[in-house]
Kinemage of the C-alpha trace (Angstrom):
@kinemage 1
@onewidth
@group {chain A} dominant
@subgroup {mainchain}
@vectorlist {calphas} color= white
{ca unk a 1} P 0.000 0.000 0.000
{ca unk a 2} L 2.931 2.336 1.037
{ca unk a 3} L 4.659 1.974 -2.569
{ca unk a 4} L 1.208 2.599 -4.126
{ca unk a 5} L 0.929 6.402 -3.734
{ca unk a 6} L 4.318 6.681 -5.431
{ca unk a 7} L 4.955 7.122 -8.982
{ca unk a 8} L 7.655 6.004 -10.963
{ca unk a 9} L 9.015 9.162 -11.025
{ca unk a 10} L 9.179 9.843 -7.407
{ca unk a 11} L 10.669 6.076 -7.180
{ca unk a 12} L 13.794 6.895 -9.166
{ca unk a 13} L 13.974 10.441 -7.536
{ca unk a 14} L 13.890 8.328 -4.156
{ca unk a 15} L 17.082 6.238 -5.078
{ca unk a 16} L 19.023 8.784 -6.011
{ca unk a 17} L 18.563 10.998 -3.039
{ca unk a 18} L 19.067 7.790 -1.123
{ca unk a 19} L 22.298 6.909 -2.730
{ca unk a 20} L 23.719 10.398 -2.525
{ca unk a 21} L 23.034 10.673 1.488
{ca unk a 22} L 23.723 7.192 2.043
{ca unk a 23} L 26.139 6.142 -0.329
{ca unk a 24} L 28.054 4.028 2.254
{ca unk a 25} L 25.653 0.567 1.853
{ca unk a 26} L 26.582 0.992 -2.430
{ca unk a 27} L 30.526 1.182 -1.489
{ca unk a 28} L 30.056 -2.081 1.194
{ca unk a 29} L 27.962 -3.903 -0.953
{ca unk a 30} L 30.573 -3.864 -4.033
{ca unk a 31} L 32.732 -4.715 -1.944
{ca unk a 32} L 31.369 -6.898 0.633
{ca unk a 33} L 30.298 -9.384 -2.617
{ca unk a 34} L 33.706 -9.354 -4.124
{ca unk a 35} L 35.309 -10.162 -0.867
{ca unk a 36} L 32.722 -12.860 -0.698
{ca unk a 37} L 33.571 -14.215 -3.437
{ca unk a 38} L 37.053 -14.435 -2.826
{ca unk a 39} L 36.486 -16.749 0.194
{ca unk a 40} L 34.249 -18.781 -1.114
{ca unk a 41} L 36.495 -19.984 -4.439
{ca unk a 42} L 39.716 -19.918 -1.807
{ca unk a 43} L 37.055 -22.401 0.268
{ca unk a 44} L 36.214 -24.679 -3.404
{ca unk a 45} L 32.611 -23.266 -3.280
{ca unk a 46} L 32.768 -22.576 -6.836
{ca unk a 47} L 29.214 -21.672 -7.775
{ca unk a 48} L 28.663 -19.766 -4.635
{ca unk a 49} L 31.722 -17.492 -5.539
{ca unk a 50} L 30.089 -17.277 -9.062
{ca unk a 51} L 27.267 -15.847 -7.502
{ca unk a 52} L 28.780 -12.768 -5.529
{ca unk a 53} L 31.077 -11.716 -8.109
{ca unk a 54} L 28.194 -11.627 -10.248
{ca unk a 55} L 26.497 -9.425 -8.127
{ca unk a 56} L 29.330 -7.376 -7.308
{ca unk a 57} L 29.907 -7.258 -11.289
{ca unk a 58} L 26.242 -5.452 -11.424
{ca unk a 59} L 27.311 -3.027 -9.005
{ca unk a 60} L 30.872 -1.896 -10.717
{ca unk a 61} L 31.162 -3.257 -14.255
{ca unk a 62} L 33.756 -2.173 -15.333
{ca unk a 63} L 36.216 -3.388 -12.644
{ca unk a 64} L 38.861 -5.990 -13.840
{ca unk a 65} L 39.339 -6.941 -9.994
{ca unk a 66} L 36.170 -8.310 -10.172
{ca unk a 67} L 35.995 -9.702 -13.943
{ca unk a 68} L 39.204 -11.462 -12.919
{ca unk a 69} L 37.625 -13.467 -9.959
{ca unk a 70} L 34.611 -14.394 -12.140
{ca unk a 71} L 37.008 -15.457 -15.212
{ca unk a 72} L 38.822 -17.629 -12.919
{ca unk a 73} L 35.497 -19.034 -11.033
{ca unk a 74} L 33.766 -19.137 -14.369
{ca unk a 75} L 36.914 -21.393 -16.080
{ca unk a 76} L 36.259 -23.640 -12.835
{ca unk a 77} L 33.224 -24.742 -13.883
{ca unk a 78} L 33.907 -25.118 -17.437
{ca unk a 79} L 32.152 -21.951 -18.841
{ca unk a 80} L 34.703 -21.246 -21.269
{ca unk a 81} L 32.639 -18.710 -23.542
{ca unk a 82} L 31.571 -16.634 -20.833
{ca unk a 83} L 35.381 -16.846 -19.367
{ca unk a 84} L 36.645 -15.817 -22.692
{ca unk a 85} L 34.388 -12.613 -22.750
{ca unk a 86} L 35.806 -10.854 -19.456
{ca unk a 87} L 39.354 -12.245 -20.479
{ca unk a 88} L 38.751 -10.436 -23.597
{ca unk a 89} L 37.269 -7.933 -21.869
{ca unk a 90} L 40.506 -7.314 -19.302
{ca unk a 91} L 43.104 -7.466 -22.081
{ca unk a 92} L 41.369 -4.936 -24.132
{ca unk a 93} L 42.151 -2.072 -20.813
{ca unk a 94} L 45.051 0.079 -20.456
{ca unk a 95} L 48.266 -1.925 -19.041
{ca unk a 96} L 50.026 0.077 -16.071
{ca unk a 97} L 52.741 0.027 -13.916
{ca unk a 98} L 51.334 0.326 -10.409
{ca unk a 99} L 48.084 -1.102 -9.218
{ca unk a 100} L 46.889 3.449 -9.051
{ca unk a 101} L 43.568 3.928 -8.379
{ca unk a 102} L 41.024 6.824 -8.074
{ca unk a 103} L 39.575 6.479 -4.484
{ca unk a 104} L 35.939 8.519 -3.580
{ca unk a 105} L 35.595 8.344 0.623
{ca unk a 106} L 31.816 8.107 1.479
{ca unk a 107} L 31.924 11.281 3.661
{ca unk a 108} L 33.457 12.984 0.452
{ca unk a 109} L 32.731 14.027 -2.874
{ca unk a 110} L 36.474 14.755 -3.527
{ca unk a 111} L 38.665 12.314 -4.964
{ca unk a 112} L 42.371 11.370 -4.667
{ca unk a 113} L 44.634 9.126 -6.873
{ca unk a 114} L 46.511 6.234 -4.605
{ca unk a 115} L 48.118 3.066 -5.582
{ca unk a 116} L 46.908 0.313 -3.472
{ca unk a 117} L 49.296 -1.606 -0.988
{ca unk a 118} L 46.764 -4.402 0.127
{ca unk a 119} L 43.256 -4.921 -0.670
{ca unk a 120} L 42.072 -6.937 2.511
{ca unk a 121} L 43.762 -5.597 6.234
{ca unk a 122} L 42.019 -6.460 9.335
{ca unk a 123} L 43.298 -4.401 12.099
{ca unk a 124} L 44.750 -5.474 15.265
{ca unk a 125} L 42.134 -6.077 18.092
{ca unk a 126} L 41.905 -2.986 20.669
{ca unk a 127} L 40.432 -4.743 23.033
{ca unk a 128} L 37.349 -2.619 22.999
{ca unk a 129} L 34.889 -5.176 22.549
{ca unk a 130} L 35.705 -7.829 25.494
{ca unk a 131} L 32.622 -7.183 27.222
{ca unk a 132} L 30.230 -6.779 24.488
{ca unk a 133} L 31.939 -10.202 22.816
{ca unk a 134} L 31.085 -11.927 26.088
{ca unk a 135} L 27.577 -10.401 26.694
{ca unk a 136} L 26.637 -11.433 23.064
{ca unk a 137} L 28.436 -14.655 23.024
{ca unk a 138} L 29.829 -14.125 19.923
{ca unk a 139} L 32.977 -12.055 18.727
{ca unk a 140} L 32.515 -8.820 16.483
{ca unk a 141} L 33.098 -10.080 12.767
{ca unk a 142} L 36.760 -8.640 11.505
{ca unk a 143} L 36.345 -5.182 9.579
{ca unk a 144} L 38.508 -5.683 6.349
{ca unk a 145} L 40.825 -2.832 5.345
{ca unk a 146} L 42.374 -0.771 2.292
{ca unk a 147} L 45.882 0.038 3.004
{ca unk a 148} L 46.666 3.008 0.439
{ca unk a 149} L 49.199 5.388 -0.026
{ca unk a 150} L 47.821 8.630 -0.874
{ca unk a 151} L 49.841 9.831 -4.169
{ca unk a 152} L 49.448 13.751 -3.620
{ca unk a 153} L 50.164 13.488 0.280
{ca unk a 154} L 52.377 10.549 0.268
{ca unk a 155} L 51.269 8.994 3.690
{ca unk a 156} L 49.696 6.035 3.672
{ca unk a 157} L 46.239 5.346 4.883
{ca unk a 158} L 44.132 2.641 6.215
{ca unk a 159} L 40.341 2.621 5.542
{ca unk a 160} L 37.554 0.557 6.093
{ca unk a 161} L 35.802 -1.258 2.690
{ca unk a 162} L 32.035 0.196 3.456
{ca unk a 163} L 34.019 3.841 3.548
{ca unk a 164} L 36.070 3.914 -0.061
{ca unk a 165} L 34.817 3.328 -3.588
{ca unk a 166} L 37.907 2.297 -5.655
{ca unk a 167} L 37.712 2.821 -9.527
{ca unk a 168} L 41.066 1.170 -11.102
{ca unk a 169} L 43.291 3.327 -13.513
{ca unk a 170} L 44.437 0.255 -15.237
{ca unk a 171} L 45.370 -3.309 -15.124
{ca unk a 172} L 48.859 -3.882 -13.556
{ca unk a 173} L 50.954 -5.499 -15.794
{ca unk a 174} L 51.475 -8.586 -13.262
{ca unk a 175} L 47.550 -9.160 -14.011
{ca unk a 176} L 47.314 -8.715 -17.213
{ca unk a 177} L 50.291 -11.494 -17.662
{ca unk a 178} L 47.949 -13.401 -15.668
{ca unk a 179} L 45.117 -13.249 -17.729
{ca unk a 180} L 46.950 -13.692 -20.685
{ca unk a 181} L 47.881 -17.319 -19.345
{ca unk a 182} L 44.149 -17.876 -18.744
{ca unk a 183} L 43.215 -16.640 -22.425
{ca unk a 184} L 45.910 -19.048 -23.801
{ca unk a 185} L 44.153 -21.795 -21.141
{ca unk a 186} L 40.333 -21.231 -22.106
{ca unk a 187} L 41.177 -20.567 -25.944
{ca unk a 188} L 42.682 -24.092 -25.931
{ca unk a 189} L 39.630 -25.384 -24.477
{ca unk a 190} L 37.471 -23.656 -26.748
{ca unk a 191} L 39.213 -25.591 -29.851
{ca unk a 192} L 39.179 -28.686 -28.607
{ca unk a 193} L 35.462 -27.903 -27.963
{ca unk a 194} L 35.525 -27.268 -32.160
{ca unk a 195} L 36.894 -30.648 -32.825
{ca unk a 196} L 39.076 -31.277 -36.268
{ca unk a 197} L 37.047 -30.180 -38.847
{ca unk a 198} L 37.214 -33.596 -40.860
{ca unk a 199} L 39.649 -34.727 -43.221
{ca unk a 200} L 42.546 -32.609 -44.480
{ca unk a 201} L 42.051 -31.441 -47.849
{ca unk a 202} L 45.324 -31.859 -50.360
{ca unk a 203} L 45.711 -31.285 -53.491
{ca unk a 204} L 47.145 -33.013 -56.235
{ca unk a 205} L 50.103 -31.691 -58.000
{ca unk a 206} L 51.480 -33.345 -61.149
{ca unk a 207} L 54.979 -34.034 -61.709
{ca unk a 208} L 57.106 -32.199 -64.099
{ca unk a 209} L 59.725 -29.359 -64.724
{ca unk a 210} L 60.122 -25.759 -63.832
{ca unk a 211} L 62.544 -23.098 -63.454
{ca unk a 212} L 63.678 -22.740 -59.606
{ca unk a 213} L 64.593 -20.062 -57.947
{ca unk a 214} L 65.150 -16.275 -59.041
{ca unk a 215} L 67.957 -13.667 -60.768
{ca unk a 216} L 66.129 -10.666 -58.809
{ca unk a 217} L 66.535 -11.959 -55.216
{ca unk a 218} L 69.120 -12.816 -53.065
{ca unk a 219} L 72.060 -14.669 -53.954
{ca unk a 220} L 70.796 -17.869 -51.748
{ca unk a 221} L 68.553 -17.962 -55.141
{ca unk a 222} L 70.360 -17.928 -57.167
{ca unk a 223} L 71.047 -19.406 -59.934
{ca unk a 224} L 68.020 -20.090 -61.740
{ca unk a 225} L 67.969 -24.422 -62.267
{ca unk a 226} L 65.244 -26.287 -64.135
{ca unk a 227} L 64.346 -29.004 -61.737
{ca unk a 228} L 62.414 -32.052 -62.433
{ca unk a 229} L 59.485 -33.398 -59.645
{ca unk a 230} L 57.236 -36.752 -59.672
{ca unk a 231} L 53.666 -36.520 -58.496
{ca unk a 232} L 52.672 -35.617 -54.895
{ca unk a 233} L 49.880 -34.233 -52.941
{ca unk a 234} L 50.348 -31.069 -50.853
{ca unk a 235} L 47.840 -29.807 -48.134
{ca unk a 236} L 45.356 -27.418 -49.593
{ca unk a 237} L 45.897 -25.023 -46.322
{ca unk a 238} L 48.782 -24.349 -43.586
{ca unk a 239} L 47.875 -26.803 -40.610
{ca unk a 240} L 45.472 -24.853 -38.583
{ca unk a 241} L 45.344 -25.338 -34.733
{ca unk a 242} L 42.283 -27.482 -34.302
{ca unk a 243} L 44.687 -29.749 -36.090
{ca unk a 244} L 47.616 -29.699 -34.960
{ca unk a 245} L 46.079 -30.024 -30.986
{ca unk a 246} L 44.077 -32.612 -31.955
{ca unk a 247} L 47.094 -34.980 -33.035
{ca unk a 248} L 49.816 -33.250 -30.596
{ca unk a 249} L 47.876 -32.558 -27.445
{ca unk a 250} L 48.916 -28.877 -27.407
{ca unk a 251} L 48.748 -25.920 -29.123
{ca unk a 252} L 52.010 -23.851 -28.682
{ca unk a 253} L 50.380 -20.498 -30.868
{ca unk a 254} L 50.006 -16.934 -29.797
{ca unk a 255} L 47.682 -15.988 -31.825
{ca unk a 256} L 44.673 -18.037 -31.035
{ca unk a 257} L 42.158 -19.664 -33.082
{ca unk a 258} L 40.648 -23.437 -34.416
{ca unk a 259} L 40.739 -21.960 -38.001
{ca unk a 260} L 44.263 -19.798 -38.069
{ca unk a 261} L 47.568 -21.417 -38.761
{ca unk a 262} L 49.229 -23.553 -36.211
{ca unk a 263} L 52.715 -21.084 -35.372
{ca unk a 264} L 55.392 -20.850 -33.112
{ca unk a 265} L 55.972 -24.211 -34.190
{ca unk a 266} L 59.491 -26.217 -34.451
{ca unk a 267} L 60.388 -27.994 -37.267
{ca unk a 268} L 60.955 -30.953 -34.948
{ca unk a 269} L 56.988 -30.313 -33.710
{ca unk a 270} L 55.976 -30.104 -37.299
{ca unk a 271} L 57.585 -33.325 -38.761
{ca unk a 272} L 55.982 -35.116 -35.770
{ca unk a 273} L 52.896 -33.909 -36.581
{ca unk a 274} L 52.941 -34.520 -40.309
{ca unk a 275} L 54.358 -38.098 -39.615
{ca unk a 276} L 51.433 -38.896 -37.330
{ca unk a 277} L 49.015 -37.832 -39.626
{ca unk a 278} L 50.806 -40.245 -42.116
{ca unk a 279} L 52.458 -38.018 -44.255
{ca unk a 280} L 55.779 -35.956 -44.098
{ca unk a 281} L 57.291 -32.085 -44.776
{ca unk a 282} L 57.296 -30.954 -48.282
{ca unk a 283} L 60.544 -30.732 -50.237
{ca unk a 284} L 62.077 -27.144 -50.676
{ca unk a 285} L 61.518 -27.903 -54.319
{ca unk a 286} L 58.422 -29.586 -54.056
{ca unk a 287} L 57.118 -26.251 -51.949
{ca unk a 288} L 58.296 -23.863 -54.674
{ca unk a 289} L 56.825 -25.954 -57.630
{ca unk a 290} L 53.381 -25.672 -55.880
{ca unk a 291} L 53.718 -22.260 -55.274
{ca unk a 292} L 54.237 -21.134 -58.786
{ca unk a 293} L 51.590 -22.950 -60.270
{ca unk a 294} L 53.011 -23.388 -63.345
{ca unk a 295} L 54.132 -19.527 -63.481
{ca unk a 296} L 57.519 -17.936 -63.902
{ca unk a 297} L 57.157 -14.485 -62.552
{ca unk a 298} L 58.004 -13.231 -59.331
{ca unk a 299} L 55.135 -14.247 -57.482
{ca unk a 300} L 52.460 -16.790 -58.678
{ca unk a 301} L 50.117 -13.867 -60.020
{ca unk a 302} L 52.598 -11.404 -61.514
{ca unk a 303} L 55.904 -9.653 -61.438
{ca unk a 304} L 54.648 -6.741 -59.188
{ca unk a 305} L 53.134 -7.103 -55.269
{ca unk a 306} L 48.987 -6.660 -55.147
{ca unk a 307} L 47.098 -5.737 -52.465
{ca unk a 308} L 44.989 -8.329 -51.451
{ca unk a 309} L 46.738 -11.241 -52.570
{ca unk a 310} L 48.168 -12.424 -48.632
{ca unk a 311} L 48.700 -11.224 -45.359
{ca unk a 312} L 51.929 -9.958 -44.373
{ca unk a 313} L 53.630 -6.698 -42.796
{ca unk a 314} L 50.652 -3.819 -44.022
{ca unk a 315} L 50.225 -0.557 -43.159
{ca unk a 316} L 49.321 -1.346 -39.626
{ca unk a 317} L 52.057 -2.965 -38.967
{ca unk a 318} L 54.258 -0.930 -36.062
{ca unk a 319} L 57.293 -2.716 -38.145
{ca unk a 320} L 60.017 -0.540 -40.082
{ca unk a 321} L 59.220 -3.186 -43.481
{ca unk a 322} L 55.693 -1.937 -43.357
{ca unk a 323} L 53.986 -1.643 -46.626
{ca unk a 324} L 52.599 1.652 -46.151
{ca unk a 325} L 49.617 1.587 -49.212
{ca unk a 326} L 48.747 -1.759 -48.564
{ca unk a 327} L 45.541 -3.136 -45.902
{ca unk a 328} L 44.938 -6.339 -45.360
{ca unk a 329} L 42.413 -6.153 -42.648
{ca unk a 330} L 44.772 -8.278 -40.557
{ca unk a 331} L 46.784 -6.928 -37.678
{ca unk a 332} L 49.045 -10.897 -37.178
{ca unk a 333} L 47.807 -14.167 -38.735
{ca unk a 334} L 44.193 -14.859 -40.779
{ca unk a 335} L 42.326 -18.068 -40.513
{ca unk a 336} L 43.674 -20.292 -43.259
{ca unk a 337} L 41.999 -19.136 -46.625
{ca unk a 338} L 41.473 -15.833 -46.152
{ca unk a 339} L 42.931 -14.858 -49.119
{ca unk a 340} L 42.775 -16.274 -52.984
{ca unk a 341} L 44.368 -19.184 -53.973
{ca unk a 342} L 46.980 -19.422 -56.661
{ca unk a 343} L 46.268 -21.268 -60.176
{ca unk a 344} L 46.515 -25.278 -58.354
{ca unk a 345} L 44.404 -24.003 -55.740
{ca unk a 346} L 46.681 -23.767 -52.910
{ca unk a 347} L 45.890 -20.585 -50.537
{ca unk a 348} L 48.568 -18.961 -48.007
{ca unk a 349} L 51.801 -20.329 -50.318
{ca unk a 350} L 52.201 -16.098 -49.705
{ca unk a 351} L 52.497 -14.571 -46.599
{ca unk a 352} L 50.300 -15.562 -43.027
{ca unk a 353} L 53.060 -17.905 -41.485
{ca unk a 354} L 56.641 -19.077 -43.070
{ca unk a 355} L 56.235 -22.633 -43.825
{ca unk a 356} L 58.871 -25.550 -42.917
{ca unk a 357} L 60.618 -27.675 -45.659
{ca unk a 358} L 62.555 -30.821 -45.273
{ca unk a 359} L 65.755 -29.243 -47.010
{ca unk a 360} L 68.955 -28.460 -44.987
{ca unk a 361} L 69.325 -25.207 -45.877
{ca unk a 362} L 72.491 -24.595 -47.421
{ca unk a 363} L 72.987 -20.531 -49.438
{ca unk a 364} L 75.136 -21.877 -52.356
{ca unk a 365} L 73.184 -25.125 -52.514
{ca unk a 366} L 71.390 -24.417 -56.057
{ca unk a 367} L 74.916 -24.033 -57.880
{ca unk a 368} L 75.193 -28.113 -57.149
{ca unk a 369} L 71.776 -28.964 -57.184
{ca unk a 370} L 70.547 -32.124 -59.262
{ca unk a 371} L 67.979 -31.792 -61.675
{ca unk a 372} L 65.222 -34.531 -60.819
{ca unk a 373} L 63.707 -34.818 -57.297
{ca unk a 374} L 65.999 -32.820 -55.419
{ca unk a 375} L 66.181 -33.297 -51.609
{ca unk a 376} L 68.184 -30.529 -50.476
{ca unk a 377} L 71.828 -30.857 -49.025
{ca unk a 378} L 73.398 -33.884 -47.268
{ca unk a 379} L 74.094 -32.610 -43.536
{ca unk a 380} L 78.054 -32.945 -42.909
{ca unk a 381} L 78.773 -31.019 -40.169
{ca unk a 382} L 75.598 -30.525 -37.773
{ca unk a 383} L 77.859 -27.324 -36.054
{ca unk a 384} L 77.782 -25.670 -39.157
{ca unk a 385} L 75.022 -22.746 -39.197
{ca unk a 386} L 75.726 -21.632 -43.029
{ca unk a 387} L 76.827 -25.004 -44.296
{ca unk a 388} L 73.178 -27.001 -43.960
{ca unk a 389} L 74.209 -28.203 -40.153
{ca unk a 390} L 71.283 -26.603 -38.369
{ca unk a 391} L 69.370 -24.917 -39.803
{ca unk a 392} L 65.847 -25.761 -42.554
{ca unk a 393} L 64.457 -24.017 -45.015
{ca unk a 394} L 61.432 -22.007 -44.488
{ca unk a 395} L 59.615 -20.166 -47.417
{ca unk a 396} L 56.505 -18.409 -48.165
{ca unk a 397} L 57.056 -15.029 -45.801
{ca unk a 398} L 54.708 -14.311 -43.377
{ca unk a 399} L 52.458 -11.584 -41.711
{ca unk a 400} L 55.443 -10.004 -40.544
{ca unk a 401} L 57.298 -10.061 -43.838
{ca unk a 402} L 57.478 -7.787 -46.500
{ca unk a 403} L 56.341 -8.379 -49.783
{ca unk a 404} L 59.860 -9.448 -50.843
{ca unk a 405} L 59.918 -12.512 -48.792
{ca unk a 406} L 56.820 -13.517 -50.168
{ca unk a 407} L 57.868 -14.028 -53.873
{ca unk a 408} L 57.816 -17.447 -54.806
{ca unk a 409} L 61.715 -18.166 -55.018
{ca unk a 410} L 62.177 -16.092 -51.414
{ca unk a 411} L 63.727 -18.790 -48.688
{ca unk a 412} L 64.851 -18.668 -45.496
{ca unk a 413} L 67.191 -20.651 -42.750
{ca unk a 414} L 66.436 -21.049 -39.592
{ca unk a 415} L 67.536 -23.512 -36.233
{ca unk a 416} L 65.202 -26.514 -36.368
{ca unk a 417} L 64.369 -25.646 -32.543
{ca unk a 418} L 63.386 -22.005 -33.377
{ca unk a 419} L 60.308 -20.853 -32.104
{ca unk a 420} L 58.431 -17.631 -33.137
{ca unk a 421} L 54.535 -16.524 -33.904
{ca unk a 422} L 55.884 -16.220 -38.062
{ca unk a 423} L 56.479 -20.270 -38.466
{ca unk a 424} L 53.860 -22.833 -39.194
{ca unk a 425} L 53.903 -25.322 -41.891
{ca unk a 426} L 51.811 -27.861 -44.193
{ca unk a 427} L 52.475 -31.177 -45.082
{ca unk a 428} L 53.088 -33.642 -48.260
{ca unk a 429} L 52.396 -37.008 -49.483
């Protein structure tokens, strides 16, 4: 009956002059829930924490401290697209240095900047309460504590939760490390959730001759050698990650996703994987043959770069090889097709990830190449870093490359254990 004689209007106008003159219940119950929570996923209550830091969450939504806790509780119980959301959600803030934040006292409508010390203090027992502890029969439940220093003042200060409303400044980098573990942790999940995507598809090439390598690029291409290939089958696409964790039981990428290319990959981890798939690495030859499509020009559609043709180091790349007239709506790698294929139907043979050969790589190993089937050079001294002893051929360029790397003759050398978010791979038969 009492709520009857009130209209909507004077219902809102009600809560806000209640949350002006009483503003201390909106700072305790923020952080009353998110303490809450905290206790009960320390105590394995899982869903129970769930359900204060959603509440808290209500009350102050934009607070990583809280997103954090309800990542973490939500990844407990297997909740891996809502988990991925406030991951997403934390990594997308500013990183800073100290854990600064803007602090509002409830008995003041100044603020002041201070970086946070400890989040939970309970204060030493005065010894005030004796009596009433005994006349009630129960002690006085702890008062937790924000121990801040003040940043203008530079003393530090201890203050009760129900008196301080805390709005964060930033994520501290320690955190946002943090989260970027449990991103890496709940995007793994969220592939293996995708399964593999059936078979593989490969295409077949027919053998035959070409002209290898190139007179405009380096001298590790040079010289230009007709070489002479039998039949094989190539994969259609780089290995992607759904496929490479569902055969290898990990997925070592940074750049997350079921559909992009598998990187950061050794050539040791992709000749395991291509040999438990049953099939094995692509010759160096073998990889340029496919790549050319039966062409002779620089790259497989031309003499000159075109935008649009593969991912590699555009205009938004923060790189000094940056192509500065070129977008290709990709800021690292694109899922696996993203751009056209070449004449055989093979898509990514330029630029997304570097792709791993078989071949030793050896620079002045075309002047003694043979002409049919060649495997690359014997490896005679494995402490040799120029001669073939350590290091395999990669080709194709990347997302990082320029467009240079990304012509069809381009190769590369690197250590077989070399591991960096440019190197992925697909595999032959």
């Amino acid at each position: 009956m009492f709520f009857s004689i009130f209209s909507k209007n004077n219902i809102l106008s009600w809560s806000i002059i209640c949350f002006i003159l009483f503003p201390v219940s909106i700072f305790a119950g923020v952080q009353e829930e998110t303490s809450k929570g905290d206790m009960a996923f320390k105590d394995g209550k899982i869903e129970e924490a769930e359900a204060h830091y959603s509440s808290a969450l209500k009350m102050d939504p934009d607070s990583w401290r809280i997103m954090r806790g309800l990542a973490e509780t939500k990844f407990r119980l297997k909740k891996y697209r809502e988990t991925k959301a406030l991951v997403d959600r934390i990594r997308a803030m500013k990183v800073i240095k100290r854990n600064i934040v803007v602090v509002t006292l409830s008995d003041s409508s100044e603020t002041f900047e201070a970086e946070i010390v400890d989040e939970n203090v309970f204060t030493p027992d005065d010894g005030r309460n004796n009596m009433r502890n005994f006349l009630d029969g129960e002690k006085a439940k702890p008062i937790l504590h924000y121990r801040l220093f003040n940043l203008k003042t530079g003393k530090m200060l201890l203050i009760p939760h129900k008196d301080a409303k805390l709005k964060y400044k930033g994520v501290p980098r320690r955190v946002y490390d943090y989260v970027t573990e449990l991103h890496v942790k709940v995007e793994d999940k969220l592939i293996d959730m995708q399964g593999t995507a059936g078979p593989v598809k490969m295409v077949e090439v027919k053998g035959g001759c070409f002209k290898m390598g190139s007179n405009q690029g380096a001298a590790s291409e040079r010289p230009v050698h007709e070489v002479c290939l039998k039949s094989f089958k190539l994969d259609k696409h780089e290995v992607t990650q759904r496929q490479f964790q569902s055969y290898m039981g990990h997925n070592p990428a940074r750049f997350k996703g079921a559909d992009r290319p598998v990187e950061r990959v050794t050539w040791h981890e992709a000749n395991d994987f291509c040999r438990k798939a049953g099939k094995r690495l692509p010759t160096e030859a073998e990889w340029e043959y496919a790549a050319r499509a039966g062409t002779n020009t620089e790259y497989y559609w031309g003499n000159d770069f075109e935008n649009g043709k593969s991912n590699l180091c555009d205009s938004a790349c923060d790189m000094n090889i940056s192509a500065k007239n070129i977008s290709d709506n990709y800021p690292n790698t694109a899922p696996v097709g993203s751009f056209p294929a070449n004449s055989w139907g093979f898509h990514d043979m330029a630029g997304n990830v570097y792709e791993w050969t078989t071949d030793w790589m050896d620079d002045k190993y075309y002047k003694n190449s043979p002409k049919d089937n060649p495997k690359g050079p014997k490896r005679t001294n494995p402490s040799d870093r120029k001669g073939g002893g350590v290091r395999k051929v990669l080709r194709g360029g990347s997302w990082a490359s320029n467009a240079d790397s990304q012509r069809s003759a381009a190769r590369k050398g690197f250590v077989v254990d070399y591991r960096i978010d440019l190197f992925g791979f697909r595999c032959a038969s």
